[in-house]
C-alpha positions as MATLAB code, in Angstrom:
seq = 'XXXXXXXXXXXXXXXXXXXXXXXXXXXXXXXXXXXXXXXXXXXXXXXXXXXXXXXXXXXXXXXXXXXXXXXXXXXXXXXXXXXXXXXXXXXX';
ca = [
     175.770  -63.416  -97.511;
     178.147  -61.208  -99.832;
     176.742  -58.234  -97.979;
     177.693  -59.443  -94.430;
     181.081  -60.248  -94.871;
     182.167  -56.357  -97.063;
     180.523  -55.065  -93.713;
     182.955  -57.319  -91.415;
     185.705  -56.359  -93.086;
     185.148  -52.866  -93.709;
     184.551  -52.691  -89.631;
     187.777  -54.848  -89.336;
     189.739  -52.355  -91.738;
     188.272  -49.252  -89.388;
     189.130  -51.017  -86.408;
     192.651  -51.562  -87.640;
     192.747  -47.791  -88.389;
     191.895  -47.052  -85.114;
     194.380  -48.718  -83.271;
     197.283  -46.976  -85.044;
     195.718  -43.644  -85.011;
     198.280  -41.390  -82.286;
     196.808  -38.403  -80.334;
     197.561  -34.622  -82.026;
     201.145  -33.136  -80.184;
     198.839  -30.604  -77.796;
     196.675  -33.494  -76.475;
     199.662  -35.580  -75.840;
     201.424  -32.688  -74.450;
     198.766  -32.408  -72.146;
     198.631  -35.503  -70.530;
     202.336  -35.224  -69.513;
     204.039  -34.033  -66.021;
     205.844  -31.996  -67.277;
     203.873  -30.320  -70.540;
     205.712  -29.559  -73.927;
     209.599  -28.539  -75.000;
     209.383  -25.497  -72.886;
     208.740  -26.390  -69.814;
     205.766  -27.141  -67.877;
     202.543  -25.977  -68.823;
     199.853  -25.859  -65.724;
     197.057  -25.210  -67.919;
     196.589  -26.715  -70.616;
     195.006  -30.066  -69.069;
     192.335  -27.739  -67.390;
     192.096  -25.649  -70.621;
     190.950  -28.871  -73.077;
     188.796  -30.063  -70.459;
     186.274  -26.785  -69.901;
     186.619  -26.584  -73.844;
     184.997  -30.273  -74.663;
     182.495  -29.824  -71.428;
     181.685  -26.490  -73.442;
     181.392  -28.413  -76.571;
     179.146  -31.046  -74.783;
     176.831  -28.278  -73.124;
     176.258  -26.640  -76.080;
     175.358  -29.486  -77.709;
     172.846  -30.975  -75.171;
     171.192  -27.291  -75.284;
     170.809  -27.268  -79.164;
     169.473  -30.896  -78.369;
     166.908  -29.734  -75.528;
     165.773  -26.851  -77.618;
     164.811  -28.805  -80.679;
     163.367  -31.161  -78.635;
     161.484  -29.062  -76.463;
     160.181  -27.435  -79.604;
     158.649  -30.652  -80.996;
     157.290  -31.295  -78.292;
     155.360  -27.823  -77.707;
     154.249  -28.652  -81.520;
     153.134  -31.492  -80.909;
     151.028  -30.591  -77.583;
     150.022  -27.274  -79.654;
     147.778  -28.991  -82.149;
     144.072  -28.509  -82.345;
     143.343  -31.553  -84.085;
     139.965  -33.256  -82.540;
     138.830  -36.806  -83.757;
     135.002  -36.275  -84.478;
     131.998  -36.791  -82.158;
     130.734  -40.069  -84.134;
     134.072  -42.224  -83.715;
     136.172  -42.829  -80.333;
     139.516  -41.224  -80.399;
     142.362  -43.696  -81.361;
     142.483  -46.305  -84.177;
     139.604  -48.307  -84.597;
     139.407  -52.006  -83.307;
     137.788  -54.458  -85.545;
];
C-alpha cells in the first residue's frame, strides 16, 4: 500500500512540474506574428517543423531497420523439430 501512494505522489510532483515548465525563447518566438526583438522572422516556424519531422523520420527508419532485421533473423533460421514429434509444443 506504501508503494502505491510514493508512486501517486511522485506522478503528482511531475505533473506539477509540468505545468510550470515555459517553452525555450526560440520556440516561443516562433509561434508569434511577428517573430523575435528584430522584427519578423518568416522562417523559423517552417524551420522547427522540417527539423522534428526529420527527427521523427530518422527515428522510424532506425526503428524499421532493427526491426526488419529481427525479423529476417528470425525467418533465417534452419532450426527443424525432428521427424518423431509434431512441430509445436506438445499437448498432454
Amino acid at each position: 500500500m506504501t508503494k502505491r501512494w510514493i508512486i501517486a505522489l511522485s506522478l503528482a510532483a511531475l505533473q506539477g512540474f509540468a505545468t510550470v515548465a515555459s517553452a525555450c525563447p526560440m520556440c516561443k518566438d516562433s509561434i508569434t506574428d511577428n517573430g523575435g526583438p528584430d522584427g519578423p522572422t518568416v522562417g523559423l516556424p517552417s524551420g522547427f517543423k522540417f527539423s522534428i519531422y526529420l527527427m521523427l523520420t530518422g527515428l522510424f527508419c532506425v526503428m524499421g531497420l532493427i526491426g526488419g532485421i529481427i525479423v529476417k533473423g528470425v525467418r533465417d533460421t534452419n532450426v527443424t523439430p525432428p521427424s518423431d514429434k509434431p512441430p509445436g509444443f506438445p499437448m498432454d
